[in-house]
C-alpha positions in Angstrom: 0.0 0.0 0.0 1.0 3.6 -0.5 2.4 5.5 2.2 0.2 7.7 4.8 1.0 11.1 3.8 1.0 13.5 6.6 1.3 16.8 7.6 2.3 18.3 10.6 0.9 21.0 12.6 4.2 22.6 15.1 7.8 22.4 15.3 8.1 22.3 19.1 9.1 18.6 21.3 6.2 16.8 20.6 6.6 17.8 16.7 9.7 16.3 16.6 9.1 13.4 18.4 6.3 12.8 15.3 9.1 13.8 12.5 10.9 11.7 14.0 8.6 8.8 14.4 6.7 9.4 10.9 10.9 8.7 9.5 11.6 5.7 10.6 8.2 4.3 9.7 8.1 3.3 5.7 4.4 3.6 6.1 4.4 7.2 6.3 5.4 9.6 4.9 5.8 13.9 6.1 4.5 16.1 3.0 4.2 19.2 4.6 4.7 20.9 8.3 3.1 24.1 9.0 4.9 26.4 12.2 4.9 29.4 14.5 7.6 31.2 12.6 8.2 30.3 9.0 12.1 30.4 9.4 12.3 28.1 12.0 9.7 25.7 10.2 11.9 26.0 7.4 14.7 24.8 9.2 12.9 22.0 10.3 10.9 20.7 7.7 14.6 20.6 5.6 15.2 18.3 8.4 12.5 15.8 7.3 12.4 16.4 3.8 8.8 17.9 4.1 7.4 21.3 2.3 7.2 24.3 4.8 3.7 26.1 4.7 3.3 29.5 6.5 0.2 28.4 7.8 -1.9 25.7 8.7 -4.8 26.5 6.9 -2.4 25.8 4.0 -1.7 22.2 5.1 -4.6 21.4 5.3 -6.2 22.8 1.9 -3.3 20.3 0.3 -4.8 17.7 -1.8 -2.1 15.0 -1.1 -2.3 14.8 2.6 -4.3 12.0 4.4 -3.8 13.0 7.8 -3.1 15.9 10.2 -1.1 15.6 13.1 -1.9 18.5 15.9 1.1 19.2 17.9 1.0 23.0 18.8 -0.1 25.4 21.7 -3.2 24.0 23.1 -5.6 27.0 22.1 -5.4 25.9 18.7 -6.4 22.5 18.6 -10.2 22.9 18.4 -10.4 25.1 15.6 -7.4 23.0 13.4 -9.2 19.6 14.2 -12.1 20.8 12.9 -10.6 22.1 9.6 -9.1 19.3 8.9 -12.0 16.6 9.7 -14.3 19.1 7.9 -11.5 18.5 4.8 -12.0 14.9 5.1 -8.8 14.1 6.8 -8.1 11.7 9.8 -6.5 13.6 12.6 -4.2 13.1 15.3 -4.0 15.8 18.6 -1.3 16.1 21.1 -4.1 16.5 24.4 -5.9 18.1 25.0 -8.4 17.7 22.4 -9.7 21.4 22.9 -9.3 23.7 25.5 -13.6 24.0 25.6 -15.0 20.5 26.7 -18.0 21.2 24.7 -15.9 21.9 21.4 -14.5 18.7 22.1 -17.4 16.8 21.9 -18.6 18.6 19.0 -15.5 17.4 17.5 -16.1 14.2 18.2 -19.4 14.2 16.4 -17.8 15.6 13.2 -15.5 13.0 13.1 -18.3 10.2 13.6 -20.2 12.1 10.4 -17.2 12.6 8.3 -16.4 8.7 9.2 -12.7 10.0 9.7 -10.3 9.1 12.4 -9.9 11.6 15.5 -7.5 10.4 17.9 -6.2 11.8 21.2 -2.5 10.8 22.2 -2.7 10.1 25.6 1.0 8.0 26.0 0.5 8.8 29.5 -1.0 5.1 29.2 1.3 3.3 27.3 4.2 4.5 29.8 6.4 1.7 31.6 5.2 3.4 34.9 1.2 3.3 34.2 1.5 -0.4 32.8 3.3 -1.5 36.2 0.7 0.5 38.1 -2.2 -1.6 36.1 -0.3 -4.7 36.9 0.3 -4.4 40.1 -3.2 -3.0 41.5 -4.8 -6.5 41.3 -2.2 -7.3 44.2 -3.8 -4.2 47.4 -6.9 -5.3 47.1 -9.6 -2.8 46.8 -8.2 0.8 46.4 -9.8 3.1 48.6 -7.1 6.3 48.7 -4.5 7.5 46.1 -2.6 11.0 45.5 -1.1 12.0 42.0 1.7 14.7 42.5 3.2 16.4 39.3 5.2 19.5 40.7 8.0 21.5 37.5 10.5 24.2 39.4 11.6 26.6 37.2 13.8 29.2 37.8 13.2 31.9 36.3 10.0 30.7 35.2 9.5 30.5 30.8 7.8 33.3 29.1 6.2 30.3 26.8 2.9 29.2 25.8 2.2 26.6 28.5 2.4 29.8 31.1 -0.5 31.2 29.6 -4.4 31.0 30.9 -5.3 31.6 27.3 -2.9 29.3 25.3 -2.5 26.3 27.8 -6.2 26.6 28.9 -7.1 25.6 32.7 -4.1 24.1 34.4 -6.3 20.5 34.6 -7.2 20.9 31.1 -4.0 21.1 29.7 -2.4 18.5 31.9 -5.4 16.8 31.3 -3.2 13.3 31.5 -3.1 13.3 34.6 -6.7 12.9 35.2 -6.7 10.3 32.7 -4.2 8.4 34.7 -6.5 8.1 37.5 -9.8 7.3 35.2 -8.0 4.8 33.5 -6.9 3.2 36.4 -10.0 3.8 39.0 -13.1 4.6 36.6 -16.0 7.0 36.6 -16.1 10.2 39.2 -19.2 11.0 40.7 -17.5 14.4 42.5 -15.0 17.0 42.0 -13.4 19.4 44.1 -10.9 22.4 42.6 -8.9 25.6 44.0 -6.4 27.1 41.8 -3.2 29.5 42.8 -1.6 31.3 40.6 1.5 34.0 41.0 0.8 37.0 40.0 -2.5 36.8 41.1 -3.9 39.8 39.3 -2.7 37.9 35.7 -4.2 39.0 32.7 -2.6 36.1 30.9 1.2 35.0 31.8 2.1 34.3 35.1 5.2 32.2 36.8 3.6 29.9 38.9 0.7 28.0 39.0 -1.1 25.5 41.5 -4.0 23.6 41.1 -5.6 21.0 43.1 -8.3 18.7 42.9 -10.3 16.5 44.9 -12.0 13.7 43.3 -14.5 11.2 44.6 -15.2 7.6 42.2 -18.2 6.2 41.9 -16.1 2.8 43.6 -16.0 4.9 46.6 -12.3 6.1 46.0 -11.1 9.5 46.9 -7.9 10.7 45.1 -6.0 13.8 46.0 -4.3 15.6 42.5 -1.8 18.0 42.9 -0.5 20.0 39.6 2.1 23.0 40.1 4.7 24.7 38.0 7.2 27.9 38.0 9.1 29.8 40.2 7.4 29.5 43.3 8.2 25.8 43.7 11.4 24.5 44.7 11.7 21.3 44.0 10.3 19.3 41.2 9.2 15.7 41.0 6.3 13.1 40.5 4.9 11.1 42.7 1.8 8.4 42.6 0.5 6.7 45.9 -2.4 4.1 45.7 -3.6 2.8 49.2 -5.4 -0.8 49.1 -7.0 -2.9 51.3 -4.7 -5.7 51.4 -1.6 -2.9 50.5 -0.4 0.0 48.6 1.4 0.7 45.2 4.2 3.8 45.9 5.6 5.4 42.8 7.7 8.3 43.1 10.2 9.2 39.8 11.4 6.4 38.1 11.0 4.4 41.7 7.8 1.8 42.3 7.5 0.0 45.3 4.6 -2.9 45.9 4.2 -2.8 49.5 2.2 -5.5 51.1 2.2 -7.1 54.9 3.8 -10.3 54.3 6.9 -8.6 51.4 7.8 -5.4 49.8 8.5 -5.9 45.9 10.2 -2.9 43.9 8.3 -2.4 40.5 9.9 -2.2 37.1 9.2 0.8 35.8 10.7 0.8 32.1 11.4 3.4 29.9 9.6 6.8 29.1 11.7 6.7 26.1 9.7 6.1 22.8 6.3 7.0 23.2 5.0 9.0 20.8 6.5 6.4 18.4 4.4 3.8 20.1 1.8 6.4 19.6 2.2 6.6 15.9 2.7 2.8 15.1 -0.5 1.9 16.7 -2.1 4.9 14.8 -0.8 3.6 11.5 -1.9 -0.1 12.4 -5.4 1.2 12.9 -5.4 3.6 10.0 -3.9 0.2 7.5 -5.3 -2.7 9.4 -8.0 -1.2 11.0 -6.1 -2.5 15.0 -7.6 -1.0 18.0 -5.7 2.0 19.4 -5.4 2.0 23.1 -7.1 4.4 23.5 -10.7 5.3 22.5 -12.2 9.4 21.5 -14.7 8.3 24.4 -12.2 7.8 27.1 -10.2 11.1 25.9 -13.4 13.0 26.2 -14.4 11.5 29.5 -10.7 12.7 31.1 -11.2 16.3 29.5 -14.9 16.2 31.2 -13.8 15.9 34.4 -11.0 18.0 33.7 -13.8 20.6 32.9 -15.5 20.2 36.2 -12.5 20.9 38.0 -12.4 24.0 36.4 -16.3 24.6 36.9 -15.3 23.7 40.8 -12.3 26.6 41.2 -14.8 28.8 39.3 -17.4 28.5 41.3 -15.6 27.4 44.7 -17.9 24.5 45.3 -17.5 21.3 44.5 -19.0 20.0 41.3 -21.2 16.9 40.6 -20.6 14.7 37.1 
């Protein structure tokens, strides 16, 4: 068969991480990539051997590309997605899907009615860590506490995209992986609880440090505690996952992952967070040729960014928000 022709919306880590994916795959192939700054998407599409566009709208008007991959600041997502399935291309986003739960699903009915893919990288999911997490809950028993901790230091913090309300979206929303960690491992919420920090407080867009956390209650009678910070206000980074069980407790924290149980203690092997989005775009390629399940579906994805959404609701509102 014919290679997958693809073009590529940014030139940022997660763009390259595709270039370089789409490359060593002789099922693809990159026609095009569209960037911020047309010198420095110049540069990089010379890299790949791809045609550099000044815009996306000019990707995605090109006749000789089957799919769109979404891979730039997270405003933009929404409105790109949904030129590109209204083109009759498939499409792949870097989450979140949109920044506006309600675009999202939107999105998701266009891509039903134009019978095209639309799929959501989460490799959150196919991660060495969440895998031994999954493996390992069968052994505590019946969870009934955990607490996800994702805290960046920067110093001084990044005038970038990803410190901006408007172009990152609500902290949750943006991050939204690490809600879908905890639905994926623990199932539907029935409760959310938010409060948000940020530094400066009186922002009208950028600031340098953010904190937002969030309560959330499953409908299996868990409670998990989320914790998401970064910028210059922090002063130490580091990730941490803690799942409390009945008959024990799963304790993760970097590249560390402990089983801990009353009769042993077993340390966890936690792999590699090396080669995701490639894993990413294989599976997307298997589905797209061979029609294989992806691992994950448009229905989870849009189930992570809705709770994601009540957490922001919650902060908004300070009170806690029902699903």
């Amino acid at each position: 068969m014919p290679p997958t022709r693809v073009g590529l919306v940014g030139t940022g880590y997660a763009a390259k991480a595709r270039a370089e994916s789409l490359k060593a795959e002789e099922r693809s192939q990159l026609i095009a990539v569209a960037g911020h700054m047309f010198e420095h998407t110049q540069t990089f599409s010379k890299t790949y051997g791809a045609a550099a566009l000044e815009s996306w709208q000019a990707l995605i008007d090109r006749s000789d590309i089957d799919l769109v991959i979404i891979a730039n600041v997270n405003k933009e997502h929404g409105k790109i997605a949904r030129a590109a399935l209204q083109a009759g291309k498939h499409v792949v986003v870097e989450y979140p899907l949109s920044i506006d739960y309600n675009e999202a699903v939107t999105l998701a009915q266009l891509a039903q009615t134009q019978q095209k893919l639309l799929h959501v990288e989460h490799i959150e999911l196919l991660s060495g860590i969440h895998q031994a997490v999954q493996a390992a809950l069968p052994e505590i028993g019946q969870p009934f506490y955990a607490r996800y901790t994702s805290f960046n230091a920067q110093h001084p913090a990044p005038q970038k995209w990803t410190y901006s309300s408007q172009l990152f979206g609500f902290p949750l929303i943006g991050a939204v992986s690490r809600i879908h960690r905890l639905t994926h491992l623990f199932g539907r919420v029935a409760q959310v609880s938010c409060q948000t920090r940020f530094q400066p407080a009186d922002r009208s867009d950028f600031y340098h440090t953010c904190l937002c956390t969030a309560q959330l209650q499953f409908v299996n009678g868990l409670i998990a505690e989320l914790t998401y910070g970064k910028g210059d206000r922090l002063w130490q980074s580091g990730r941490s996952l803690e799942i409390q069980g009945e008959q024990g407790g799963i304790f993760v924290d970097g590249d560390q992952g402990r089983l801990v149980r009353l009769s042993d203690t077993q340390f966890l092997d936690l792999g590699s967070r090396r080669g995701l989005f490639a894993k990413d775009t294989v599976m997307v390629l298997d589905h797209l040729i061979n029609q294989s399940p992806l691992y994950v579906s448009l229905t989870e994805s849009l189930y992570a960014l809705q709770v994601a959404d009540a957490a922001r609701q919650s902060a908004e509102q300070g009170q806690p928000i029902v699903l």
